[in-house]
N, CA and C atoms as a LAMMPS dump frame, in Angstrom:
ITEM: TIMESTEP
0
ITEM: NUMBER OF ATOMS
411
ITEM: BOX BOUNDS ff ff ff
-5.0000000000000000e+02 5.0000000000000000e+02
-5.0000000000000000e+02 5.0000000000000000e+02
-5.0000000000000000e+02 5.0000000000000000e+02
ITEM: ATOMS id mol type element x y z
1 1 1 N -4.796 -5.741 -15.857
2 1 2 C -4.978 -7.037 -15.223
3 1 3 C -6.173 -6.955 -14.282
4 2 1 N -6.921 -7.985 -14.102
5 2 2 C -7.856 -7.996 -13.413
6 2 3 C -7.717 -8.778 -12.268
7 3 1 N -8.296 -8.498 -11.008
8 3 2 C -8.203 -9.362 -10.134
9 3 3 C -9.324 -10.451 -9.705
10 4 1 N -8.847 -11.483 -9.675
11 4 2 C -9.347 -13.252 -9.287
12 4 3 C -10.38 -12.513 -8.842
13 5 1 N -11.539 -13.37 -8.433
14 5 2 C -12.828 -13.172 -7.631
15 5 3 C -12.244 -13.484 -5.627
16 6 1 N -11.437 -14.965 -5.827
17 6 2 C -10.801 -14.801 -4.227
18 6 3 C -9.196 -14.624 -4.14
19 7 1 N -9.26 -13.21 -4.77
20 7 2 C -7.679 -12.888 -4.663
21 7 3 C -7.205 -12.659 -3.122
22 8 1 N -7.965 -12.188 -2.474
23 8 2 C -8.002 -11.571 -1.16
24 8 3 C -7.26 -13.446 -0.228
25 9 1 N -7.976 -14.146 -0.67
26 9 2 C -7.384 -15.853 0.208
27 9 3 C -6.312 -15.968 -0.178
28 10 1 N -5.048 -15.182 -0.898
29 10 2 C -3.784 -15.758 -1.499
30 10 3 C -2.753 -14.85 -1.248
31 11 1 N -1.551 -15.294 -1.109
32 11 2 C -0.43 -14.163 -0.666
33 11 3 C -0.571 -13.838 -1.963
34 12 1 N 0.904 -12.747 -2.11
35 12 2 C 1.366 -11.929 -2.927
36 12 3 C 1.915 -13.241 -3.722
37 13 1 N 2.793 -14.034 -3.168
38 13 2 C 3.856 -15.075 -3.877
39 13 3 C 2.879 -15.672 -4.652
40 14 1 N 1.755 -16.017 -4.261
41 14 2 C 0.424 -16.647 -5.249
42 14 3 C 0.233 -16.141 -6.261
43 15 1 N 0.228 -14.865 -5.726
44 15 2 C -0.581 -14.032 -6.79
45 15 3 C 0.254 -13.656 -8.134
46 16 1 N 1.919 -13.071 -7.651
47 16 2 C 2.937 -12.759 -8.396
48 16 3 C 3.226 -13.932 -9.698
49 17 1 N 3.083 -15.019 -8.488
50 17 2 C 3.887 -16.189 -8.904
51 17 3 C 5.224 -15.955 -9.413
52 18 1 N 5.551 -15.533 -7.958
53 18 2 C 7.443 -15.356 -7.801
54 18 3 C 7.444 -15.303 -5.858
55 19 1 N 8.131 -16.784 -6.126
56 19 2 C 8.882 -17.383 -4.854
57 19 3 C 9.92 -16.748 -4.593
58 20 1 N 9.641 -16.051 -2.89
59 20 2 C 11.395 -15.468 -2.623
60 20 3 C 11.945 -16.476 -1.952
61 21 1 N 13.009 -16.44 -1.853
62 21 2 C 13.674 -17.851 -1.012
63 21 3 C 13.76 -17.356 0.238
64 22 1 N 13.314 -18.686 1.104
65 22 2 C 13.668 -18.557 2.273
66 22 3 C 14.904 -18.253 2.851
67 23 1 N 14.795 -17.273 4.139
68 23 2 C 16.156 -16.734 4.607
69 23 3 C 16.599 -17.414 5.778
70 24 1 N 17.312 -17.843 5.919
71 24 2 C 18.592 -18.276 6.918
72 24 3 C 18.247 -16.898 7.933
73 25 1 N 18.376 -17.827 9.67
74 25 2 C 18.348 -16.843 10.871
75 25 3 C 19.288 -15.525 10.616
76 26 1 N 20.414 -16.127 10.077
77 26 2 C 21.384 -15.007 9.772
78 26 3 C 21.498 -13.714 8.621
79 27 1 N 20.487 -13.727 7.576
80 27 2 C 20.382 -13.581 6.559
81 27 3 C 19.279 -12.106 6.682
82 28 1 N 19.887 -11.354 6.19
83 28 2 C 18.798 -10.013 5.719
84 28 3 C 18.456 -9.456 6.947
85 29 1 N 17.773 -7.931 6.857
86 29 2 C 17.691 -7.267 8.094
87 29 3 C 16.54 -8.111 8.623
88 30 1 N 16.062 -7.209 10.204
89 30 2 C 14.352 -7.128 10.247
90 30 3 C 13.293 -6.557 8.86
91 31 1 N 13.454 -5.82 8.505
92 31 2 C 12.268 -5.027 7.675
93 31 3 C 12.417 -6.21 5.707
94 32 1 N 13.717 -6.779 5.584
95 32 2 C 13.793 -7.832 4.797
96 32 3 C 12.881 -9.277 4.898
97 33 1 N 13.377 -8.999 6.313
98 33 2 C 12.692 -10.748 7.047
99 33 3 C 11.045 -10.655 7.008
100 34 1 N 10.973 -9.266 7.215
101 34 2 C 9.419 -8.848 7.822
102 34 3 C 8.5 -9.252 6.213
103 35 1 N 9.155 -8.509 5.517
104 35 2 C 8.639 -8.449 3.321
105 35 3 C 8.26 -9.784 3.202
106 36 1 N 9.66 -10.736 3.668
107 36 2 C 9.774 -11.683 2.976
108 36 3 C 8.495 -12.693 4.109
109 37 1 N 8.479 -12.964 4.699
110 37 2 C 7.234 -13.406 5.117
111 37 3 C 5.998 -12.876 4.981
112 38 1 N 5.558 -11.261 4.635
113 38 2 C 4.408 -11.246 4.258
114 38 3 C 3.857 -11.815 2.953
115 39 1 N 5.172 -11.666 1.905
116 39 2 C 4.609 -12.126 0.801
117 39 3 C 4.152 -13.685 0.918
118 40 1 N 4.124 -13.963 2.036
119 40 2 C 3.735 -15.391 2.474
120 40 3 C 2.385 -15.572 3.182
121 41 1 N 1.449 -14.735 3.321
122 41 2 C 0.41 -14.429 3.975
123 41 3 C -0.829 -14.243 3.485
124 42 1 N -1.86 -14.956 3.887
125 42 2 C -3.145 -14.437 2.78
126 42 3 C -3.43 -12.523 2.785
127 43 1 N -3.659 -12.192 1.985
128 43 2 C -3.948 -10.691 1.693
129 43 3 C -5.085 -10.557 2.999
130 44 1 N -6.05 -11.596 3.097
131 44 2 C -7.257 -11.162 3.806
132 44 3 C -6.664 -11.141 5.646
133 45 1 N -5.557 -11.376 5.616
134 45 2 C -5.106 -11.572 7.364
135 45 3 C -4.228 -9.759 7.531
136 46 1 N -4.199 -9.229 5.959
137 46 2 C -3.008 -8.609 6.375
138 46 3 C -3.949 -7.692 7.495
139 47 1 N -2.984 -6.892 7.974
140 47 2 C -2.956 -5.363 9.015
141 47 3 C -2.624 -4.462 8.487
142 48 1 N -3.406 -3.203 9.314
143 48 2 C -2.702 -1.96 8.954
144 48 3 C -1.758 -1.777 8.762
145 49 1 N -0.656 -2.111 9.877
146 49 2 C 0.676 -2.104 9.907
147 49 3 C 1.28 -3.013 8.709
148 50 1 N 0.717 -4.322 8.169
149 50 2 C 1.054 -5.602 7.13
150 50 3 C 1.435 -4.12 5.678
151 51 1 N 0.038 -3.793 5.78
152 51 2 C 0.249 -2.878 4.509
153 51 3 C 0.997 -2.135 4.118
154 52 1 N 0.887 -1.119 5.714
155 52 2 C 1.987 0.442 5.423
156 52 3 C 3.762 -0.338 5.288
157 53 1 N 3.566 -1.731 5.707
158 53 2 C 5.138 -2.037 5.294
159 53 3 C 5.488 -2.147 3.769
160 54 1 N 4.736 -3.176 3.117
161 54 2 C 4.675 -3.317 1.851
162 54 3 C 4.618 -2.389 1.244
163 55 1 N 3.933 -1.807 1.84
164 55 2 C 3.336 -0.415 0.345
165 55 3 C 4.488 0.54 0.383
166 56 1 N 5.184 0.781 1.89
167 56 2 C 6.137 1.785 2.193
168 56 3 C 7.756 1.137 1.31
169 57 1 N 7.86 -0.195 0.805
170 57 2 C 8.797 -0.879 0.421
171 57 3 C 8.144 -0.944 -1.444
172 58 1 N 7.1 -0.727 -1.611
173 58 2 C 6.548 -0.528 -3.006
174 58 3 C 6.781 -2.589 -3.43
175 59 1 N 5.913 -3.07 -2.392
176 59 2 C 6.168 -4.673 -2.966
177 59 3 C 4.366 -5.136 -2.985
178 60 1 N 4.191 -5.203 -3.866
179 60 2 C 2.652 -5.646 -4.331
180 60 3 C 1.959 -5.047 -4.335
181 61 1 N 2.26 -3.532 -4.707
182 61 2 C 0.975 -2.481 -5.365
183 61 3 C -0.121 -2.883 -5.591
184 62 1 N -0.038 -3.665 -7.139
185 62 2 C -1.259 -3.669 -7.515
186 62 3 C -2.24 -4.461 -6.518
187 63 1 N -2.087 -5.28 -6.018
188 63 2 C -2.696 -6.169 -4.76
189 63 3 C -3.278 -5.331 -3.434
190 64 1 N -1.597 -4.544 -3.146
191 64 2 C -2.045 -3.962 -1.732
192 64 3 C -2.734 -2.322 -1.462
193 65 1 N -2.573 -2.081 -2.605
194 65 2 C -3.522 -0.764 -2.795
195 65 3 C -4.984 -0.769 -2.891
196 66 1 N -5.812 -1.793 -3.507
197 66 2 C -7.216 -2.027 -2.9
198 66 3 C -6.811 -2.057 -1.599
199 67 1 N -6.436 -2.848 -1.296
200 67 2 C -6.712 -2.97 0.516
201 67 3 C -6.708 -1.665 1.35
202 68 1 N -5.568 -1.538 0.819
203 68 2 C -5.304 0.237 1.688
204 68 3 C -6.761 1.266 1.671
205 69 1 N -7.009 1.344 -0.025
206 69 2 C -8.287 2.161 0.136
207 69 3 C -9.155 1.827 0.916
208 70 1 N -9.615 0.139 0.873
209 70 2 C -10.612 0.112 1.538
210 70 3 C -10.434 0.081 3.084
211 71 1 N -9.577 -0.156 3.706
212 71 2 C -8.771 0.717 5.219
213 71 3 C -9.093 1.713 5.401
214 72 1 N -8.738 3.003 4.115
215 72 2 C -8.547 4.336 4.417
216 72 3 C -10.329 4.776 4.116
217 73 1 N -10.956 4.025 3.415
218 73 2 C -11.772 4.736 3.536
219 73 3 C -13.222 4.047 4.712
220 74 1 N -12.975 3.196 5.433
221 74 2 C -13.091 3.027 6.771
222 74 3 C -12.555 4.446 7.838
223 75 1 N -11.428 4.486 7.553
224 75 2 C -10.581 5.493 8.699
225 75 3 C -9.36 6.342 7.747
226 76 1 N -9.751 7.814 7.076
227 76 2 C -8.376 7.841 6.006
228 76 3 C -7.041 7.811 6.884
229 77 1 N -7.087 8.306 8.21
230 77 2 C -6.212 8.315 9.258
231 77 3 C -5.825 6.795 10.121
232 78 1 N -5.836 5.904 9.201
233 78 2 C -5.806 4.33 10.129
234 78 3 C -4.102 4.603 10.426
235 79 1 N -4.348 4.027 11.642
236 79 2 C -2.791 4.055 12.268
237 79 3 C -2.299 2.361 12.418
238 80 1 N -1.061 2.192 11.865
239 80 2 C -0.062 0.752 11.898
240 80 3 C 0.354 1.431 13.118
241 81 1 N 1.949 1.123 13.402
242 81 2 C 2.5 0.712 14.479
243 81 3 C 3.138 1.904 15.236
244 82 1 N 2.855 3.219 13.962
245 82 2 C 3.928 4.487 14.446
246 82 3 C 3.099 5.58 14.712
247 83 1 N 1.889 6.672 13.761
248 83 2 C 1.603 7.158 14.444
249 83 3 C -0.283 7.198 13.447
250 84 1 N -0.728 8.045 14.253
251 84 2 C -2.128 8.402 12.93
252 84 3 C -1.652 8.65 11.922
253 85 1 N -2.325 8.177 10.912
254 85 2 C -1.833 8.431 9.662
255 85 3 C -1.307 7.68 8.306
256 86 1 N -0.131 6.361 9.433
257 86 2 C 0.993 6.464 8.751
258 86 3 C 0.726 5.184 7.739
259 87 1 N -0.664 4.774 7.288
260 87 2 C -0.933 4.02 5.972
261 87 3 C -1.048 5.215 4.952
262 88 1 N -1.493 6.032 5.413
263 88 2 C -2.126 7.002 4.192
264 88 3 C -0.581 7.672 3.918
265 89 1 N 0.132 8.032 4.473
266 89 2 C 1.183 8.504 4.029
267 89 3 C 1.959 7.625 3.384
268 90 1 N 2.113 6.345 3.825
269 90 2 C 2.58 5.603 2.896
270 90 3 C 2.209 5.422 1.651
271 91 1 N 0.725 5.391 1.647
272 91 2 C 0.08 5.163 -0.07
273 91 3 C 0.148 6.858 -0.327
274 92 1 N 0.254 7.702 -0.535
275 92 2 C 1.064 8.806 -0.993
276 92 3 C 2.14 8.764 -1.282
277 93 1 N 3.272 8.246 -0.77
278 93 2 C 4.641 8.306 -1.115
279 93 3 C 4.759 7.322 -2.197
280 94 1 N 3.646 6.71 -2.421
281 94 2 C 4.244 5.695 -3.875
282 94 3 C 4.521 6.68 -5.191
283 95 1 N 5.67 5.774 -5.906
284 95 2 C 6.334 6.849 -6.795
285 95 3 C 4.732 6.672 -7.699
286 96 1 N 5.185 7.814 -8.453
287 96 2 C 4.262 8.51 -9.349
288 96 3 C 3.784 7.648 -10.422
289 97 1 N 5.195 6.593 -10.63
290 97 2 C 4.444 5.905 -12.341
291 97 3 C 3.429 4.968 -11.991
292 98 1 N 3.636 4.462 -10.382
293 98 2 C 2.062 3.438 -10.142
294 98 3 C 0.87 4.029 -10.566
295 99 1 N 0.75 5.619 -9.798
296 99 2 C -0.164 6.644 -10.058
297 99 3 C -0.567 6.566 -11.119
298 100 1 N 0.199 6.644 -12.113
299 100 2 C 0.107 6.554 -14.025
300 100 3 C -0.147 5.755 -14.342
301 101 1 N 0.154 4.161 -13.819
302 101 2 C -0.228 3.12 -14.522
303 101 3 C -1.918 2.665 -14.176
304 102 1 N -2.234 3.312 -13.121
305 102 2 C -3.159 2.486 -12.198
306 102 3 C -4.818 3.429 -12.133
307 103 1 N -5.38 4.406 -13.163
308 103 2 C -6.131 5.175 -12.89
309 103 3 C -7.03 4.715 -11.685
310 104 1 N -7.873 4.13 -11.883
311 104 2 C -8.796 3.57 -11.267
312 104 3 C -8.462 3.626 -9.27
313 105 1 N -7.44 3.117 -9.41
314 105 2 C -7.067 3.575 -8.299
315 105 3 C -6.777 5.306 -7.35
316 106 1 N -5.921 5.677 -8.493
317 106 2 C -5.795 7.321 -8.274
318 106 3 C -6.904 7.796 -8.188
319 107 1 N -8.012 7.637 -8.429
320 107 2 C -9.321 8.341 -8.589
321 107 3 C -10.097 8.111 -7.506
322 108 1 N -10.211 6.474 -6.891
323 108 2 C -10.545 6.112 -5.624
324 108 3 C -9.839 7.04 -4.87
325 109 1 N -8.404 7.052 -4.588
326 109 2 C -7.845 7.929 -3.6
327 109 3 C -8.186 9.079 -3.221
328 110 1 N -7.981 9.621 -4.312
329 110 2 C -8.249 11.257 -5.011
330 110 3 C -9.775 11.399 -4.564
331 111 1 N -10.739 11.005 -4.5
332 111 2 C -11.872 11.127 -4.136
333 111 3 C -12.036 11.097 -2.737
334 112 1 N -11.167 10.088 -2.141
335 112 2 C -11.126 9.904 -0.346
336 112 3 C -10.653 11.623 0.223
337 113 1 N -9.828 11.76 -0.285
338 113 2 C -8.41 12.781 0.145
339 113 3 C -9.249 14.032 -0.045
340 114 1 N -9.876 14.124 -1.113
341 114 2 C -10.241 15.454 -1.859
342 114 3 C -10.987 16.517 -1.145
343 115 1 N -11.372 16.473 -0.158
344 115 2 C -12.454 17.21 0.655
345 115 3 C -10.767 17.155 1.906
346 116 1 N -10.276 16.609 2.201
347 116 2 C -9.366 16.632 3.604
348 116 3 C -7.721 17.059 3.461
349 117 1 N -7.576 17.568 2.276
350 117 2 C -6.341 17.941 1.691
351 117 3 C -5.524 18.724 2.917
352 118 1 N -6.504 19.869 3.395
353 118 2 C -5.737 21.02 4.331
354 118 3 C -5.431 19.641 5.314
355 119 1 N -6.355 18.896 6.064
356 119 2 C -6.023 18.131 7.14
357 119 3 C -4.426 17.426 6.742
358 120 1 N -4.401 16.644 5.453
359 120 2 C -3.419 16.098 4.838
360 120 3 C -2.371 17.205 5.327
361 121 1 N -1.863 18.295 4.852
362 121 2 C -0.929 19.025 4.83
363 121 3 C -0.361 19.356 6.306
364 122 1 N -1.906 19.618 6.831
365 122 2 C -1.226 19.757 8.435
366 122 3 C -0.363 18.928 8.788
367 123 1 N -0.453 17.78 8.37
368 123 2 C 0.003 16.576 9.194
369 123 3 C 1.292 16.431 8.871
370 124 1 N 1.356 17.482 7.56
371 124 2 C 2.662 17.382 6.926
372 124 3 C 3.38 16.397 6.053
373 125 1 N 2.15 15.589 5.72
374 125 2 C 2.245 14.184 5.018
375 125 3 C 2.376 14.956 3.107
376 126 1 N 3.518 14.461 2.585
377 126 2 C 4.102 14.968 1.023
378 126 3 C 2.72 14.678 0.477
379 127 1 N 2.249 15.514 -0.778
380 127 2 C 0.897 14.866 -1.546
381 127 3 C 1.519 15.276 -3.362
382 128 1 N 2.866 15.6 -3.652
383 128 2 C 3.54 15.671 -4.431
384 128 3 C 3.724 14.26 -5.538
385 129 1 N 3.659 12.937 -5.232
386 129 2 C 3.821 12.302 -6.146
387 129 3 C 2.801 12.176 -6.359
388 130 1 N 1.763 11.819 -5.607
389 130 2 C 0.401 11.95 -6.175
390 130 3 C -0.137 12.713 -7.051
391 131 1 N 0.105 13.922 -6.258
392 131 2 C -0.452 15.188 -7.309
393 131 3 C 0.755 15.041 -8.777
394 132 1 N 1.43 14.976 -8.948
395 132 2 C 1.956 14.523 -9.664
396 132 3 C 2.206 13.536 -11.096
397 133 1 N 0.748 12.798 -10.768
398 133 2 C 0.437 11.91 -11.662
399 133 3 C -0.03 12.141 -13.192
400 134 1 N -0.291 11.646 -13.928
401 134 2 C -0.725 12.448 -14.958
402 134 3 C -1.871 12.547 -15.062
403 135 1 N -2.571 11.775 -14.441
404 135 2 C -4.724 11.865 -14.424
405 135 3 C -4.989 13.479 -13.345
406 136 1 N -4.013 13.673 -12.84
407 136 2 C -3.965 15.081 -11.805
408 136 3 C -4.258 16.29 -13.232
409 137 1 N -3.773 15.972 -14.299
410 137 2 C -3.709 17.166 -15.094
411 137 3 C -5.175 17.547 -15.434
């Protein structure tokens, strides 16, 4: 799939074209409430923090993984709300078959990371599903 020329001006729900229903005050946690309104948000407003949620919940990959790279490779260490780091660890922890489905992406990453691996490890951040992928072979 290719992406629009102004994909970046449209939420996820645009983009998916799949409406979540609105939740009742009472309804679903914080980190539910939090999803369910980003997918309501233009891509171009998100945040560091907007991302490492989504991406850490695996809800609009294909969308929110450009973004991330181009974050990480501004800063591979961009920090959301918890500590240095914690976008890039999030786009690491995505399971492996995105990795597989998505070369183009793995290769962007893989190219950011590739020179800073020891730094990666210090930090103690997993690089297992990644490495993991099948373009790794």
């Amino acid at each position: 799939m290719k992406l629009e020329t102004n994909w970046q001006q449209k939420s996820l729900e645009s983009l998916e074209k799949k409406i979540w229903p609105v939740l009742g005050s009472d309804e679903g946690s914080n980190l539910i409430k939090t999803c369910n309104s980003l997918r309501k948000k233009q891509l171009q407003e998100f945040t560091t923090e907007d991302l490492r949620i989504m991406i850490g919940q695996e809800i609009g990959l294909y969308f929110l993984i450009p973004l991330a790279i181009e974050t990480l490779t501004d800063n591979l260490f961009a920090e959301g709300d918890y500590y240095e780091g914690d976008l890039l660890k999030s786009v690491l922890d995505v399971d492996t078959k995105f990795w597989d489905d998505n070369k183009d992406y793995w290769q962007q990453l893989n190219e950011l990371i590739k020179n800073r691996r020891q730094e990666i490890k210090e930090m103690k951040f997993g690089l297992s599903k990644f490495d993991n992928c099948k373009h790794r072979q």
